[in-house]
One Martini backbone bead per residue (centre of mass of N, CA, C, O) as a GRO file, in nm:
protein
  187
    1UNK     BB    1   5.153  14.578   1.331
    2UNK     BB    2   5.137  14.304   1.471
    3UNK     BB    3   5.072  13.965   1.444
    4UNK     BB    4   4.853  13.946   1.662
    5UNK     BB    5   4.676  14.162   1.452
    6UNK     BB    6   4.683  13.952   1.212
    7UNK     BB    7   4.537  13.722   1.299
    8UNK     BB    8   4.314  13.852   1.452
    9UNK     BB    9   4.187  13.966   1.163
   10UNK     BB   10   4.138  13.691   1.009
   11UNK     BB   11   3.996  13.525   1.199
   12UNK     BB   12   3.760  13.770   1.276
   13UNK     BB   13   3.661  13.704   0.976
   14UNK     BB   14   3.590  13.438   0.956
   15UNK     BB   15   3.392  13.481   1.159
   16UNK     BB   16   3.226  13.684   1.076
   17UNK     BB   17   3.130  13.492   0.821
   18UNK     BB   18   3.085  13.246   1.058
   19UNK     BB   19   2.956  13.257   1.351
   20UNK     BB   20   2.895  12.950   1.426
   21UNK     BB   21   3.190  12.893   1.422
   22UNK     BB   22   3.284  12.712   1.713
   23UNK     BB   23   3.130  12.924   1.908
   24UNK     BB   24   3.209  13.209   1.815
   25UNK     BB   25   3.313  13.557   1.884
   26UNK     BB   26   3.406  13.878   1.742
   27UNK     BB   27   3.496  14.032   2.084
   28UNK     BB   28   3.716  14.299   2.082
   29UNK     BB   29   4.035  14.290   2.036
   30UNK     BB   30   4.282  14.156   1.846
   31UNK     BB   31   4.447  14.088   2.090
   32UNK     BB   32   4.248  13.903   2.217
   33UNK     BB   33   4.164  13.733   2.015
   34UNK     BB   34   4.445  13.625   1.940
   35UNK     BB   35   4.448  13.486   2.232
   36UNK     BB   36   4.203  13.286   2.223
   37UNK     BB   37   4.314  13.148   1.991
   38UNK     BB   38   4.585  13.066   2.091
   39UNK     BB   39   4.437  12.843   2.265
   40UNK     BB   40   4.387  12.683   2.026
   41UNK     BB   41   4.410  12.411   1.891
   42UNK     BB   42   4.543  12.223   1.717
   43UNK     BB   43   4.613  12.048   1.440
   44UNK     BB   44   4.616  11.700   1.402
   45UNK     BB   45   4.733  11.443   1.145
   46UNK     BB   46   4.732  11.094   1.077
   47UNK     BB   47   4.889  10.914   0.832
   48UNK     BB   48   4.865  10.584   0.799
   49UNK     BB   49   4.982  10.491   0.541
   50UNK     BB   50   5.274  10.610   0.645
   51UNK     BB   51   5.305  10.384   0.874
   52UNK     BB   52   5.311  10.044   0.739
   53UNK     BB   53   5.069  10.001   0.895
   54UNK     BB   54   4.807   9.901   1.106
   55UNK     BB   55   4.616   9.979   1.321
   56UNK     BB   56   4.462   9.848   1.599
   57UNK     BB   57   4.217   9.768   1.743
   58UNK     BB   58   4.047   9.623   1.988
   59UNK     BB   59   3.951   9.364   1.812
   60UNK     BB   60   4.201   9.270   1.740
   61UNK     BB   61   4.336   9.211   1.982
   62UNK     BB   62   4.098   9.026   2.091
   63UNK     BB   63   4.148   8.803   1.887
   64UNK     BB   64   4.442   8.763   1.938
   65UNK     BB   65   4.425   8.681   2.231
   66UNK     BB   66   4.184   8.438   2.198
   67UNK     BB   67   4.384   8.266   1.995
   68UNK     BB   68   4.629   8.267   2.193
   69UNK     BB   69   4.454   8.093   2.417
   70UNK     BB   70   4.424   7.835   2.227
   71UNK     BB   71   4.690   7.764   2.171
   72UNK     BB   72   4.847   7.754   2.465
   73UNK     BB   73   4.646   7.546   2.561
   74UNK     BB   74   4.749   7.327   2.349
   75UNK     BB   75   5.039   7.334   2.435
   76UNK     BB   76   4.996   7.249   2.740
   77UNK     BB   77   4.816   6.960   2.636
   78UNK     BB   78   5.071   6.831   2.503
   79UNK     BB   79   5.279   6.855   2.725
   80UNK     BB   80   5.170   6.732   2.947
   81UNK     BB   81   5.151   6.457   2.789
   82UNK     BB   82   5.437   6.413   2.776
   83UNK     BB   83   5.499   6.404   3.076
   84UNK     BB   84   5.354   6.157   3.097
   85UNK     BB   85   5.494   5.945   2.896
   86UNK     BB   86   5.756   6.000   3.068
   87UNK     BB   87   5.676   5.877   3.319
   88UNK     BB   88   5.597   5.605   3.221
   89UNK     BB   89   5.883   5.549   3.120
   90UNK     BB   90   6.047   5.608   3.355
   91UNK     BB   91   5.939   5.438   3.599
   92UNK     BB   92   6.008   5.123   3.619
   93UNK     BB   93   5.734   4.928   3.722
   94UNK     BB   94   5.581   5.138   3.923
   95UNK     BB   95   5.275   5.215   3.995
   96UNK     BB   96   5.259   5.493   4.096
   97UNK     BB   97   5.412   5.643   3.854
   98UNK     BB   98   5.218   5.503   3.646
   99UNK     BB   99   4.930   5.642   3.773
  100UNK     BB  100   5.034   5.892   3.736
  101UNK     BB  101   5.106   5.939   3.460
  102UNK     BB  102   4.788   5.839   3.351
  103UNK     BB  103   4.653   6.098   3.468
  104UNK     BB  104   4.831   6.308   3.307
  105UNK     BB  105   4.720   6.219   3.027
  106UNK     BB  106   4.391   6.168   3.138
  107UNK     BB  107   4.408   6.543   3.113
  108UNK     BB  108   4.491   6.651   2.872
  109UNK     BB  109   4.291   6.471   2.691
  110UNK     BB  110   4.033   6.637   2.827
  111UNK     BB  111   4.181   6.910   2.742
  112UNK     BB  112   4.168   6.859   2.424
  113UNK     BB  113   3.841   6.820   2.434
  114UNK     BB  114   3.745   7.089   2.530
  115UNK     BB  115   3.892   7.262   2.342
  116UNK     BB  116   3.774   7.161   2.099
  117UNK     BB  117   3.471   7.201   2.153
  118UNK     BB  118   3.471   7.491   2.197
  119UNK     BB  119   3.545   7.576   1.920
  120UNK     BB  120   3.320   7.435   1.772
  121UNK     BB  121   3.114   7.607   1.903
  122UNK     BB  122   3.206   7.855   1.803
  123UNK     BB  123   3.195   7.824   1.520
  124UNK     BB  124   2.889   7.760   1.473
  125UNK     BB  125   2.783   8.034   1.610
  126UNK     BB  126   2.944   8.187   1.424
  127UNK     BB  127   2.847   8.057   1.124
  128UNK     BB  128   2.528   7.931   1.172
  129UNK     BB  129   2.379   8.134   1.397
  130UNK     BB  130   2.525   8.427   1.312
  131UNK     BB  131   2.656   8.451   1.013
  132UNK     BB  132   2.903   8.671   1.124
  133UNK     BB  133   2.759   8.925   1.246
  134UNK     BB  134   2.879   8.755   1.536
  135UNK     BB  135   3.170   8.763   1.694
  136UNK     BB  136   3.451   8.622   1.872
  137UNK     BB  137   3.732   8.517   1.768
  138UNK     BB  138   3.797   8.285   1.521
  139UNK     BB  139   3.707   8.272   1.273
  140UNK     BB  140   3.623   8.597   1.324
  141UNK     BB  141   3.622   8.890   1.419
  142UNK     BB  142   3.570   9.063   1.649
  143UNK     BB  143   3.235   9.196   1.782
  144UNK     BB  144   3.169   9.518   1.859
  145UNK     BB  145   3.017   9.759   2.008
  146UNK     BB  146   2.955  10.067   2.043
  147UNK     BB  147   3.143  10.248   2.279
  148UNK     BB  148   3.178  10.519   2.103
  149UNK     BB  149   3.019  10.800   2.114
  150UNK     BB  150   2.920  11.120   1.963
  151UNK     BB  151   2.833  11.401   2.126
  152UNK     BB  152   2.772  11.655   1.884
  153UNK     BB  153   3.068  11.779   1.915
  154UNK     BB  154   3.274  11.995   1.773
  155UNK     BB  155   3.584  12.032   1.660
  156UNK     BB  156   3.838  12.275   1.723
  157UNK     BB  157   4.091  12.415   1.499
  158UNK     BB  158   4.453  12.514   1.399
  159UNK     BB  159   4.603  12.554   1.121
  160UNK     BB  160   4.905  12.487   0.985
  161UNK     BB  161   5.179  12.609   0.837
  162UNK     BB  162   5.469  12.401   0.770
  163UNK     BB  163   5.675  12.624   0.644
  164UNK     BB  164   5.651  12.856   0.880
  165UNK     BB  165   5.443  12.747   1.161
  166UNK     BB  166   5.177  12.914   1.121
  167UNK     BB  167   4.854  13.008   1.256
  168UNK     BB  168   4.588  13.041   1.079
  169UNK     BB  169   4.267  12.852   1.083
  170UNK     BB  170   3.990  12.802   1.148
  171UNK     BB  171   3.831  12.484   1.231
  172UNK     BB  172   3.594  12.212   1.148
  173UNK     BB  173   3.632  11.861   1.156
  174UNK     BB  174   3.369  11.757   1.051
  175UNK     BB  175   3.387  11.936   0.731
  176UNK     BB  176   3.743  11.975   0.760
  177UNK     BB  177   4.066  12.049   0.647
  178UNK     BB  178   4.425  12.068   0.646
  179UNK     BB  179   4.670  12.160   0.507
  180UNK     BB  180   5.012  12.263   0.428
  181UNK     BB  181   4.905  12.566   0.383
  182UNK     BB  182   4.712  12.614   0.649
  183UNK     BB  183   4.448  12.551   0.441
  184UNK     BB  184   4.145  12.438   0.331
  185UNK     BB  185   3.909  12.173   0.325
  186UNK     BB  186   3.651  11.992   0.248
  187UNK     BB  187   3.560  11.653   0.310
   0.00000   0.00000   0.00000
């Protein structure tokens, strides 16, 4: 008997004992059928604890956008204003260049109060009007709806043993997870 219809009696067993599991069902010949499960997707898990940082979600990344979002806002409005005090001290007495310095003081300086006004406004909104439970991504963190729904169908994957690299079990992972040595636990 070759491993592909031992792989094959393995499986066809275990649909067997729950035929609804994964929507498969035991009808061939154990070269078919190990032939069909071979085709069925591996299993693979990434242990997030195990690479030493958290992955960002999608909100996370947007709420580090809009606050950097304001910092540079703000320090290019402070920019702005020293390249006019710069104007204004190097103009050397000339009328226009002097007015040209105080326009461009007198635009940073509009602009770094509607920065603070947006900002206050959005603090007031986040922390008094929505008490947290809607963020915009500025007090706390941006608040998004759920964006990706659950389907409602199962995803079935085959263990792999880690030690031989063999194709072990079928799983629905809904339900079930697959361990180091190919076999499963319920979750």
């Amino acid at each position: 008997m070759n491993s592909g219809s031992v792989f094959a009696q393995t499986l066809s067993a275990d649909v067997n004992n729950n035929p609804a599991k994964c929507g498969f069902t035991a009808v061939g010949t154990p070269d078919e059928i190990a032939t069909a499960f071979d085709s069925t997707v591996t299993c693979q898990e990434i242990d997030t604890g195990e690479l030493g940082f958290k992955i960002p979600s999608l909100g996370d990344l947007l709420t580090f956008a809009i606050r950097a979002f304001f910092v540079i806002a703000g320090l290019a409005a402070l920019f702005y204003l020293l390249l006019g005090a710069l104007g204004w001290v190097t103009s050397g007495g000339d009328k226009d260049a002097v007015t040209a310095a105080r326009e461009k003081i007198q635009a940073a300086v509009i602009g770094m109060i509607l920065i603070v006004a947006v900002l206050a406004i959005i603090w007031t909104l986040e922390q008094v009007i929505f008490n947290r439970r809607i963020c915009l991504g500025l007090s706390c963190p941006l608040t998004l709806p759920g964006l990706i729904e659950q389907s409602g169908k199962d995803f079935c994957c085959v263990c792999v043993n880690e030690t031989t690299g063999d194709r072990t079990t079928l799983i629905n992972t809904a339900a079930e997870k697959c361990t180091a040595n190919g076999s499963f636990t319920n979750r």
